[in-house]
Structures are given as C-alpha cells and as structure tokens.
C-alpha positions in Angstrom: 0.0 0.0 0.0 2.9 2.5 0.8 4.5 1.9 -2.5 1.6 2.7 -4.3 1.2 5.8 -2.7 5.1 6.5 -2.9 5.0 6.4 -6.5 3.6 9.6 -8.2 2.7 8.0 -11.7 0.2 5.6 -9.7 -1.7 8.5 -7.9 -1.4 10.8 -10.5 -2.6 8.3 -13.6 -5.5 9.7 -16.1 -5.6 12.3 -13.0 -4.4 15.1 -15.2 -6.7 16.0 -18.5 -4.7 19.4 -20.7 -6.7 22.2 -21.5 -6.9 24.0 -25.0 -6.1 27.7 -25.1 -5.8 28.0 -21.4 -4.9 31.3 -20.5 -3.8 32.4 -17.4 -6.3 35.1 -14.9 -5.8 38.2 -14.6 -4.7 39.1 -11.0 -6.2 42.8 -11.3 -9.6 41.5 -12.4 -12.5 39.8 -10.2 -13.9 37.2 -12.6 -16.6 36.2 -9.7 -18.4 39.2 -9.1 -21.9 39.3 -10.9 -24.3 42.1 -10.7 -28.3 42.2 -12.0 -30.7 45.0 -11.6 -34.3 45.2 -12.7 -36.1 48.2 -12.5 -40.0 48.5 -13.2 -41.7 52.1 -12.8 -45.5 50.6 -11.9 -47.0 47.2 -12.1 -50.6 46.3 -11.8 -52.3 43.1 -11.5 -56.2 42.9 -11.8 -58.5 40.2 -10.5 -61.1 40.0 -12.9 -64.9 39.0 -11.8 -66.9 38.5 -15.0 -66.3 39.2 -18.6 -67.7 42.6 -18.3 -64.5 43.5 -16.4 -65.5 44.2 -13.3 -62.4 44.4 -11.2 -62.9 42.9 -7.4 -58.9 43.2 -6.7 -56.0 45.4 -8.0 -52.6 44.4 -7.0 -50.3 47.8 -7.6 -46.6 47.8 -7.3 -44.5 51.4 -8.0 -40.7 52.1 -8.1 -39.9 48.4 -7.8 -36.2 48.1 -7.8 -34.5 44.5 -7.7 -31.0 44.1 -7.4 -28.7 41.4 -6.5 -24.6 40.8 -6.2 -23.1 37.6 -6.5 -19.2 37.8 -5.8 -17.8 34.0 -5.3 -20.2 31.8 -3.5 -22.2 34.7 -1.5 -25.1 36.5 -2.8 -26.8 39.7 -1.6 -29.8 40.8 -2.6 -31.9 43.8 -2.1 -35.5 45.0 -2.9 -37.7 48.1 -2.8 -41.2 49.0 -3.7 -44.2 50.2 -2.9 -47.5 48.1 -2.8 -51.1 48.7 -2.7 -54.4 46.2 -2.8 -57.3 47.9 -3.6 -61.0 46.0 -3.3 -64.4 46.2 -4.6 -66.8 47.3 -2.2 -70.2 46.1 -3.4 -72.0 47.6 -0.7 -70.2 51.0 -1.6 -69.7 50.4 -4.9 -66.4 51.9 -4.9 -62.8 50.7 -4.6 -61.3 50.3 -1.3 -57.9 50.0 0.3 -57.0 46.6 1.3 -53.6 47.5 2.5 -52.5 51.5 2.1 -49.7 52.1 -0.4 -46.7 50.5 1.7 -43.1 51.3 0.7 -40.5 48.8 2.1 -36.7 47.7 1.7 -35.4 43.9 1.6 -31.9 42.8 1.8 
C-alpha cells in the first residue's frame, strides 16, 4: 500500500486532463463578481370577476427596484417597492384599500 502511494505516476494516472487555449487570470480582475438589476416604474395586477371587467382586486406595485450581487459563493440581494391592494366594495360600490400604499426595503 505505501509503495503505491510512494509512486507519483500511480496516484497521478488519467488524473491530469490538458486544456486547450488556457490562458492564465488576470490578477487585477475579479472574474466572480456578478451584478443584476431590474427596474419597473409601476405594475398592476387585476383580478377580474366576470367578462364585463369588473375588477374585485388590483394588486399595484410602484418604483420596484431589484438588485442582486453575487461575488464567489455569496449573494446579496436587495429590494424596494411600494405596494397597494385595492378591493371592490359592493355595498359602496367603490374601490377600497386593502392594505395603504406600503413602501418597504429587503436585503
């Protein structure tokens, strides 16, 4: 057992596979840092009733900004909007707010 692992060619066998056109990294450049933004001004989603259109739920997202960094094996990201649910009010027959527009930050 000690002489196989005394001799390199045994360990090292069909271990080692050449690359084509390998060129060496640059040491002033981060190859591992990625970075992706999305950006979206306003965004509704409407619940629909019938085929008339009556709406009975409107989702509304404003200055939705998504970003995220991924440098090695981490990622960060981070998220900001502002939401609003309106509803139907049959009663009223108006729209309501479910939830008041609502700006928040996620990281």
């Amino acid at each position: 057992m000690l002489k196989q692992l005394s001799n390199p060619t045994a360990v090292a066998s069909g271990s080692y596979i050449p690359r084509a056109n390998f060129k060496p990294m640059d040491p002033f450049f981060d190859y591992s840092i990625h970075t992706m933004s999305l950006q979206v001004e306003h965004l509704t989603f409407e619940i629909l009733k019938n085929s008339f259109g009556v709406k009975i739920l409107q989702f509304k997202v404003d200055n939705l900004f998504l970003k995220q960094i991924k440098k090695l094996h981490n990622s960060v990201i981070a998220v900001k909007a502002t939401i609003a649910v309106d509803y139907f009010n049959k009663r009223k027959i108006t729209y309501e707010p479910l939830l008041e527009p609502w700006e928040f930050t996620l990281k």
